[in-house]
Every structure is written in structure tokens, then in C-alpha cells.
C-alpha positions in Angstrom: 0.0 0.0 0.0 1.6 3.0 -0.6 -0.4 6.5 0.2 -0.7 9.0 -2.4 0.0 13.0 -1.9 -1.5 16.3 -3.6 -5.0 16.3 -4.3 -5.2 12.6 -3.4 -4.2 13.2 -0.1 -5.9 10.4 2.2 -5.9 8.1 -0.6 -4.2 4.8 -1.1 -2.8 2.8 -3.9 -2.4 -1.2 -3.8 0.8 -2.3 -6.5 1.6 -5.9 -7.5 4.6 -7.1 -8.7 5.5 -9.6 -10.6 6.9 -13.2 -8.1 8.0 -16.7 -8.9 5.5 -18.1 -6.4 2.7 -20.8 -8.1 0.0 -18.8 -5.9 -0.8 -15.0 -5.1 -2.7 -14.2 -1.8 -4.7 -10.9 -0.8 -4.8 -10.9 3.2 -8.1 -12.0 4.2 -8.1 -9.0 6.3 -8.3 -7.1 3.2 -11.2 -8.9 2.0 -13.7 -9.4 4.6 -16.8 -7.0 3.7 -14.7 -6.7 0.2 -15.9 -7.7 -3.4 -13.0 -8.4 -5.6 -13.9 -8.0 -9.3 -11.3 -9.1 -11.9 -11.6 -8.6 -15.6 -9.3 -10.8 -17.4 -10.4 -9.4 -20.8 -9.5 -5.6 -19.8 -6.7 -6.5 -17.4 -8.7 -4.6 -14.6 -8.9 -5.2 -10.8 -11.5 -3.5 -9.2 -12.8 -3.3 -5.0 -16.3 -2.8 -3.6 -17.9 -2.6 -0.6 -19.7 -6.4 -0.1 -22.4 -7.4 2.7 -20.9 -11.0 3.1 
């Protein structure tokens, strides 16, 4: 996570980078109450709020 600055002040942005690992994780801290939508066909990750 690394916090942005400027107008985006308060703001966060979430990088990836590239590993040699079979398997990824995102804490499950991260997603509890989290939707994780990914879009293969646009390369797109996207985050929304999620009652489960």
C-alpha cells in the first residue's frame, strides 16, 4: 500500500509485482466486507464494498 499526496491526499494505492511463487494471496483481512472484481479481458482489478 503505498499513500498517495497532492489532491489525493488520504488516498491509497495497492501495487503488484510480478513473483516466482505458483500462488498470489490478498490478506483476508483485506477482504472481509470486500468484493474483488477481476476482468481478465481488460486487465482490470477492481474493490467494492460487499455485505458477506
Amino acid at each position: 500500500m503505498v499513500e498517495l499526496d497532492g489532491k489525493h491526499q488520504g488516498m491509497f494505492c495497492l501495487a503488484f509485482r510480478s513473483s516466482e511463487d505458483t500462488i498470489s494471496t490478498i490478506g483476508s483481512i483485506l477482504q472481509q466486507g470486500t468484493r474483488v472484481s477481476i476482468d481478465l479481458v481488460e486487465n482490470k482489478v477492481g474493490f467494492s464494498p460487499s455485505e458477506c
